[in-house]
NUPAPA-767240 format. One record per atom (N, C-alpha, C): x, y negated, z negated; residue number from 1. Coordinates in pm, whole numbers, plus 50000, padded with zeros to 5 digits. Each point is the difference from the previous one (the first is absolute). Layout:
BEGIN
R	c1	c2	c3	resi
R	X	Y	Z	NUM
...
! end
This chain:
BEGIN
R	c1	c2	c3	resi
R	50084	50118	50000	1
R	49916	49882	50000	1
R	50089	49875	50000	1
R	49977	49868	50111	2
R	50055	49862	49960	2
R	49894	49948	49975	2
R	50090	49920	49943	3
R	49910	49878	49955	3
R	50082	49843	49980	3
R	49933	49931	50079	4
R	50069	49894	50032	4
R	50029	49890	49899	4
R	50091	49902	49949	5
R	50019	49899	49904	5
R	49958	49868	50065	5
R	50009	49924	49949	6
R	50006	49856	50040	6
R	50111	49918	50043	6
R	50108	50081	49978	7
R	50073	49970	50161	7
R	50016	50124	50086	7
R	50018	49931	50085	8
R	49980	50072	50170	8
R	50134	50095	50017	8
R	49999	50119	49984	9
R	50107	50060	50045	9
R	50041	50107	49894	9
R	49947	49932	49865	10
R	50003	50085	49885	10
R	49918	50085	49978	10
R	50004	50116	49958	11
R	49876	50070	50014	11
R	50029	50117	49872	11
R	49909	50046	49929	12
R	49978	50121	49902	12
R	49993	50147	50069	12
R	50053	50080	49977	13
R	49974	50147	50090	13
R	49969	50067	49846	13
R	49886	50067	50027	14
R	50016	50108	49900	14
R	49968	50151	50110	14
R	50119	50090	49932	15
R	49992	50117	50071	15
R	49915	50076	49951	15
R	49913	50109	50066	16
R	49925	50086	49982	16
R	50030	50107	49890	16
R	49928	50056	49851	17
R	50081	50057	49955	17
R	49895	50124	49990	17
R	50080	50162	49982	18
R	49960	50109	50015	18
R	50036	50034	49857	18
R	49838	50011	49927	19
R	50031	50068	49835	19
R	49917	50119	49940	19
R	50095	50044	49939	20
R	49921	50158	49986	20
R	50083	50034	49799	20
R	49961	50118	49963	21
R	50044	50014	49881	21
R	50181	49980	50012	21
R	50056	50024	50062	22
R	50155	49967	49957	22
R	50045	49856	49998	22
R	49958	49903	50075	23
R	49977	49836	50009	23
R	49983	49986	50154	23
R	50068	49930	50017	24
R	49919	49902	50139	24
R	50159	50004	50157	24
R	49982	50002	50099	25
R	50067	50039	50102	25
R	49972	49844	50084	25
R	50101	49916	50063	26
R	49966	49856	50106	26
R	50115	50029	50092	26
R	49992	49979	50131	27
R	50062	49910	50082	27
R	50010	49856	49968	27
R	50171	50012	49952	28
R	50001	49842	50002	28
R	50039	49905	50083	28
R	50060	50048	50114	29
R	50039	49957	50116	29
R	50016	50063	50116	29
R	49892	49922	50107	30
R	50006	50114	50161	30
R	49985	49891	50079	30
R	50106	50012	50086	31
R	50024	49870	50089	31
R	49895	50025	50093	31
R	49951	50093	50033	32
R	49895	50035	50147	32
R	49880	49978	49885	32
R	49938	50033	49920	33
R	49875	49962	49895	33
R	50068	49780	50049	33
R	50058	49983	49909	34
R	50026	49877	50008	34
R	49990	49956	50146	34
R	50057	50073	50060	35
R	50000	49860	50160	35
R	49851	50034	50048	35
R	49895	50091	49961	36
R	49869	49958	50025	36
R	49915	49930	49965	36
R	50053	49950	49879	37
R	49947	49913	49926	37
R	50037	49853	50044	37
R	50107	49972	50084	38
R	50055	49900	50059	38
R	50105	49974	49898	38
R	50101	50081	49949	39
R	50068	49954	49925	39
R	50147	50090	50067	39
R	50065	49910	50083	40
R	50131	50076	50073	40
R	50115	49953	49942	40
R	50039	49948	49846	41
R	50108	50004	49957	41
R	50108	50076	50009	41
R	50132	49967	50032	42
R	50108	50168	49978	42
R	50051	49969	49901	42
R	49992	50085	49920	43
R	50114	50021	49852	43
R	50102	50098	50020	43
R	50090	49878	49956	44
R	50138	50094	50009	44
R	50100	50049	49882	44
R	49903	49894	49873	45
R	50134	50038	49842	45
R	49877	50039	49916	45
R	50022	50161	49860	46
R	49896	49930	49913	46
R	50070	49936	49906	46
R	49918	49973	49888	47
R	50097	49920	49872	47
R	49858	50065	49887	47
R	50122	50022	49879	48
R	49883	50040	49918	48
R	50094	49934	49902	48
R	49885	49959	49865	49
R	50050	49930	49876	49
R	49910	50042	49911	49
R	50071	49959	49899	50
R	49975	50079	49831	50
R	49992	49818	49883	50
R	49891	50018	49975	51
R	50027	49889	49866	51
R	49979	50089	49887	51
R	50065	49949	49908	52
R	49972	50112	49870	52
R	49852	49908	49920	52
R	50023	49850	49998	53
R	49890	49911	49921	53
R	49904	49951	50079	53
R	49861	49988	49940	54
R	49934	49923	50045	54
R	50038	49881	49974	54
R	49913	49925	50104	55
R	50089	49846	50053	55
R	50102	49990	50019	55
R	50055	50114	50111	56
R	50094	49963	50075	56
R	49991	49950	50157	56
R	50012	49871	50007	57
R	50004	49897	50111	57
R	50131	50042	50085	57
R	49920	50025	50121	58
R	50117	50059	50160	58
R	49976	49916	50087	58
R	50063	49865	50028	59
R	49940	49918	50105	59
R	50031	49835	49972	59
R	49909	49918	50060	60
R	50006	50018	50176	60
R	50083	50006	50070	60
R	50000	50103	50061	61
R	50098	50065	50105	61
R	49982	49969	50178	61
R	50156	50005	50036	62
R	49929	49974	50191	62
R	50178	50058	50021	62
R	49971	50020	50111	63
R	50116	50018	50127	63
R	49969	49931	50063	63
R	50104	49932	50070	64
R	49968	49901	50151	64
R	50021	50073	50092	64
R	49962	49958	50112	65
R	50051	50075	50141	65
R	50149	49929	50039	65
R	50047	50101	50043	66
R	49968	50135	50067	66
R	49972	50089	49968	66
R	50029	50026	49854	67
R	49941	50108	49888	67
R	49878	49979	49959	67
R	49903	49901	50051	68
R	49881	50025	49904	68
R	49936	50116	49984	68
R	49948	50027	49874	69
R	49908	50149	49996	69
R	49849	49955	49979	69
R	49940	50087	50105	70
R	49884	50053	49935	70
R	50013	50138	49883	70
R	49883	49974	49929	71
R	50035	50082	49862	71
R	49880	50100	50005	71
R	49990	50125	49932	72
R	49858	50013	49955	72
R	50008	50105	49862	72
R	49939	49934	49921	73
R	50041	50059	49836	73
R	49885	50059	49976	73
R	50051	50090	49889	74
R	49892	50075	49918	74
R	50061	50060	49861	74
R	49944	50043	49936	75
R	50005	50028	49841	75
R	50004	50131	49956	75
R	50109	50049	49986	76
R	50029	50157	49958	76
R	49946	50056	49862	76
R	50058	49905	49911	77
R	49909	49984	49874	77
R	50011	49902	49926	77
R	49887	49954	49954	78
R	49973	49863	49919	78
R	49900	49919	50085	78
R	50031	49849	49959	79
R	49892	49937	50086	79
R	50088	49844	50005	79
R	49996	49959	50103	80
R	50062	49854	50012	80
R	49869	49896	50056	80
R	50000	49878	50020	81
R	49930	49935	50025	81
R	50154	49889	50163	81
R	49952	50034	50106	82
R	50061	50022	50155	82
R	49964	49860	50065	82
R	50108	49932	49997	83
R	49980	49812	50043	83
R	50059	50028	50175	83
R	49896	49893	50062	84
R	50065	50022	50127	84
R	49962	49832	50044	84
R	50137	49931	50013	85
R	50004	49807	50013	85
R	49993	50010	50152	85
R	49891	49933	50076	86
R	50060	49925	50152	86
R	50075	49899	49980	86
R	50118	50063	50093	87
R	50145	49872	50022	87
R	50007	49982	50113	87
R	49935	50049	50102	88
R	50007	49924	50158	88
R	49940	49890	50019	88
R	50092	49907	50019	89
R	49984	49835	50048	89
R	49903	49994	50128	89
R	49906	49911	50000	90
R	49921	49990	50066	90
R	49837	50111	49962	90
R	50033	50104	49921	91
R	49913	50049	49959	91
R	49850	49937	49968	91
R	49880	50071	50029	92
R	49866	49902	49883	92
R	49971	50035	49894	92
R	50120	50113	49959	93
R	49970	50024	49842	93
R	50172	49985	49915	93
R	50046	49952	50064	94
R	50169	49955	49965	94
R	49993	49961	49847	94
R	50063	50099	49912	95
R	50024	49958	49875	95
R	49897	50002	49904	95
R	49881	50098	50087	96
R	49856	50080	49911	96
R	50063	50161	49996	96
R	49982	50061	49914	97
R	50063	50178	49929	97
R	49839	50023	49915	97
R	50014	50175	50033	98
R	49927	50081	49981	98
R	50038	50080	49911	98
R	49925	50070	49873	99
R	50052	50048	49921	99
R	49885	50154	49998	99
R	50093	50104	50005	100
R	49920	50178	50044	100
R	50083	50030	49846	100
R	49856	50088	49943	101
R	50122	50062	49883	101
R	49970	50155	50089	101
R	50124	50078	49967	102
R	50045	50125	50080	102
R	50056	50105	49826	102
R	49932	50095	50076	103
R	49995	50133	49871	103
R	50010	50107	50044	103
R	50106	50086	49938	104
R	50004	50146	50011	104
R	49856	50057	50002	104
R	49915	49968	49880	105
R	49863	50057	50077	105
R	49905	49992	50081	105
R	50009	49858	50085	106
R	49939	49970	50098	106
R	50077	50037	50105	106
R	50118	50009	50004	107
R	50089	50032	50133	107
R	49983	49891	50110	107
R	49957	49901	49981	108
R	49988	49852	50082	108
R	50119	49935	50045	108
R	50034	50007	50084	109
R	50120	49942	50060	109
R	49990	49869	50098	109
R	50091	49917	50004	110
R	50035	49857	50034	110
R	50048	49966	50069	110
R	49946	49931	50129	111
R	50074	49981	50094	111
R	50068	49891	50037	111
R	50079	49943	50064	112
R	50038	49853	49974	112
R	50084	50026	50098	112
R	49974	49860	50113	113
R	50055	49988	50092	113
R	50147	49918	49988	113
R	50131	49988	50081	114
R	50089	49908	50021	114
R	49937	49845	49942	114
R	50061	49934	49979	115
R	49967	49834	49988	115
R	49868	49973	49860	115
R	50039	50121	49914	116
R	49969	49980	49910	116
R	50064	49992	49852	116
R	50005	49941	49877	117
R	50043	50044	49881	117
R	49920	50083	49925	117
R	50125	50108	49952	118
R	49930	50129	49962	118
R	50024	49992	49818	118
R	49917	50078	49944	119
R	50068	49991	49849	119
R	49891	50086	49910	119
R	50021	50045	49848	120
R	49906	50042	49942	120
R	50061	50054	49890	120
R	49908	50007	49896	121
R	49998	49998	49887	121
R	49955	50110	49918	121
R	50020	50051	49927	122
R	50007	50145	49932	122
R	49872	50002	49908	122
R	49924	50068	49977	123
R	49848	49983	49928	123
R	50015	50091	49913	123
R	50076	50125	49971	124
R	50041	50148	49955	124
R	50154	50014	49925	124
R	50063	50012	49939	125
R	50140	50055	50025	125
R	49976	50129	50048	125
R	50155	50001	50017	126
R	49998	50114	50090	126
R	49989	49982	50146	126
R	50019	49947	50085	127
R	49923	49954	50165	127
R	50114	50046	50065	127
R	49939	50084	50082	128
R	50092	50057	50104	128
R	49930	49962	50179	128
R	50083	49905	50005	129
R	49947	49929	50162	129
R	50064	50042	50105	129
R	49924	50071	50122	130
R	50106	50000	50175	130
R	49941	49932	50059	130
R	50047	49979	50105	131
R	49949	49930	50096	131
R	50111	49968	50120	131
R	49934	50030	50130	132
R	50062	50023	50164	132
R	49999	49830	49992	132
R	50159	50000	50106	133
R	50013	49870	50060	133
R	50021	50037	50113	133
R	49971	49889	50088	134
R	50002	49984	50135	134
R	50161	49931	50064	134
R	50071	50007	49926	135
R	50121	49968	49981	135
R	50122	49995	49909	135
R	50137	50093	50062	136
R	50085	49993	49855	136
R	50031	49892	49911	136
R	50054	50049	49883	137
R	50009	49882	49894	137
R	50164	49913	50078	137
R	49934	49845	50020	138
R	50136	49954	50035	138
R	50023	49889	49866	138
R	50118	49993	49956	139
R	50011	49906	49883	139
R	50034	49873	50009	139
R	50000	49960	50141	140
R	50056	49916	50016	140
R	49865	49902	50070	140
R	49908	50098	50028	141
R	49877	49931	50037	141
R	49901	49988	49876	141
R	49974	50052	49883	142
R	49980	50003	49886	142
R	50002	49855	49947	142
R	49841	49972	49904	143
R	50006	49875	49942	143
R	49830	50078	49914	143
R	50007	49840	49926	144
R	49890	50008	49890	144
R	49920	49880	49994	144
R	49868	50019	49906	145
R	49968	49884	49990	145
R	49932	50021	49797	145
R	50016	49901	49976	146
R	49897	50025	49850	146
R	49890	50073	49968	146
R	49986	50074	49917	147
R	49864	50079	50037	147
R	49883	49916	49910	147
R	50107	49894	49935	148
R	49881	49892	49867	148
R	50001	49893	50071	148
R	50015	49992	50137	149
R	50073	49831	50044	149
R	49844	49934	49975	149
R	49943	49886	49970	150
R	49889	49927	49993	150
R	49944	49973	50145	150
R	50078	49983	50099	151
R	49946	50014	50098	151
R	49872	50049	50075	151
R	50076	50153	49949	152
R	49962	50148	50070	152
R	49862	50001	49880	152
R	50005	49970	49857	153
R	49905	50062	49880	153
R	49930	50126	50025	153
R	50125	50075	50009	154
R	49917	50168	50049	154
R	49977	50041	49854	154
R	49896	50044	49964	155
R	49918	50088	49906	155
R	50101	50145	49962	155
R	50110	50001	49920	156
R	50003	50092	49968	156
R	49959	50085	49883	156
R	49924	49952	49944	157
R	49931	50034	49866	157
R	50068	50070	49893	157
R	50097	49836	49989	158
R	50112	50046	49897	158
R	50062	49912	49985	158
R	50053	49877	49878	159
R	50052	49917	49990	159
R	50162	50034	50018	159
R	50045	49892	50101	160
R	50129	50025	50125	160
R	50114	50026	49837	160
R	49980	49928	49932	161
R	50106	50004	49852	161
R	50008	50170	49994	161
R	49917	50066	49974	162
R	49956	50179	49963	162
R	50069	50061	50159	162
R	50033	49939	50131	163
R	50012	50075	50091	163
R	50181	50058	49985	163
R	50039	50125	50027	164
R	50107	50045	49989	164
R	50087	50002	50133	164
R	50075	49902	50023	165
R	50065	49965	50128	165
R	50148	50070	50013	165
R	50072	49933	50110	166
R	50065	50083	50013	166
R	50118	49854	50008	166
R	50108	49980	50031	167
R	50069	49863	49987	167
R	50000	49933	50140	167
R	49991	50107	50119	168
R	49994	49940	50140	168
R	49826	49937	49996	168
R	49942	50074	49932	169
R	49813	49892	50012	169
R	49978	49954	49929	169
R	50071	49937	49845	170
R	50007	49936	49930	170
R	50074	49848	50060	170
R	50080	49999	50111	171
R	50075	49927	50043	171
R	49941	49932	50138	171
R	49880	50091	50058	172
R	49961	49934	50099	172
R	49932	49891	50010	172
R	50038	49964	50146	173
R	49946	49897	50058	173
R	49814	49965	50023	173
R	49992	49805	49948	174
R	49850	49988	49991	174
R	50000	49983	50133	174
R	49857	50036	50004	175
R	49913	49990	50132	175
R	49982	49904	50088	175
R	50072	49866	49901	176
R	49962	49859	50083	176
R	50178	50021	50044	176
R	50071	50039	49975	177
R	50134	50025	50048	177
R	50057	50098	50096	177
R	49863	50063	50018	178
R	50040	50128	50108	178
R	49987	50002	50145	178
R	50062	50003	50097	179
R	50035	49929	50115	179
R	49938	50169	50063	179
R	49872	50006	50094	180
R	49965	50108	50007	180
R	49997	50023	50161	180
R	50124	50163	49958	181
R	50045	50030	50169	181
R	49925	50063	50073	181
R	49862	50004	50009	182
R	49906	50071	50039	182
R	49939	49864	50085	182
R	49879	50075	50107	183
R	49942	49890	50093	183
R	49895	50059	50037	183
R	49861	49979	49948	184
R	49865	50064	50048	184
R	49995	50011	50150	184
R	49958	50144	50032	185
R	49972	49982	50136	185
R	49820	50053	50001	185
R	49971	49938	50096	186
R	49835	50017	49993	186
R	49934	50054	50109	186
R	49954	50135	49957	187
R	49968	50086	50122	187
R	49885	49935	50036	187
R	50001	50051	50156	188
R	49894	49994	50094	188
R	49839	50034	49973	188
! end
């Protein structure tokens, strides 16, 4: 099942799940299921992460191009609450983000296109997150933005003081300072 957000490009997948007395069986990723759905991303890296605490803050995150990634996350176990910022200039929702909470027991996964900031926040300890990119990790294309910046006032339902950072997103850059290498293009 998708289901679409309020920005354009982002979208919720929840996979079909098969449950019987031993627990439950999903496809969590099928590029031919996906490209009928109109969704022809290629993923080429996964990445999986571990927070041990709740309120642990991962974000906002981007690659630029030539490395930009498309991402698409989901929740192995625990539950995070899944920020996705428009940063393409010229955009009509430029600098509006959507917030999906994603759970091992819903199996709801997140899609998020290039030319977005990605990020999210731990609801559980314990959170074990993967998620396919559409491009390898380059570090040199790598940047951040605040995940408390006033700007953005994304809802993480959790005072930013209580959030457990890391020193590279404790250090990032505000939103009115972020020079954004992305450029909306607007389909036909």
């Amino acid at each position: 099942m998708i289901k679409e957000t309020q920005l354009a490009g982002v979208v919720e997948i929840t996979p079909r799940r098969f449950a019987d007395g031993r627990g439950h069986f999903s496809e969590t990723y099928n590029a031919e299921t996906l490209a009928g759905l109109g969704i022809t991303t290629e993923f080429v890296q996964d990445n999986q992460s571990y927070s041990k605490d709740q309120g642990t803050m991962r974000g906002l995150h981007y690659q630029a191009p030539p490395a930009a990634q498309a991402k698409l996350i989901r929740v192995l176990q625990g539950v995070i609450l899944d920020v996705a910022v428009d940063v393409r200039k010229g955009a009509p929702t430029y600098g509006k983000w959507v917030a999906v909470e994603l759970s091992d027991t819903t199996g709801n996964q997140l899609l998020i296109p290039a030319g977005f900031l990605h990020g999210f926040i731990t609801r559980t300890p314990d959170c074990m997150v993967a998620y396919k990119c559409s491009a390898t990790y380059a570090p040199m294309c790598e940047g951040a933005v605040r995940f408390d910046d006033p700007d953005l006032a994304i809802d993480w339902g959790i005072d930013a003081s209580e959030a457990v950072l890391s020193d590279k997103d404790a250090a990032a850059a505000s939103f009115q300072d972020f020079k954004s290498p992305f450029v909306y293009e607007a389909t036909p």
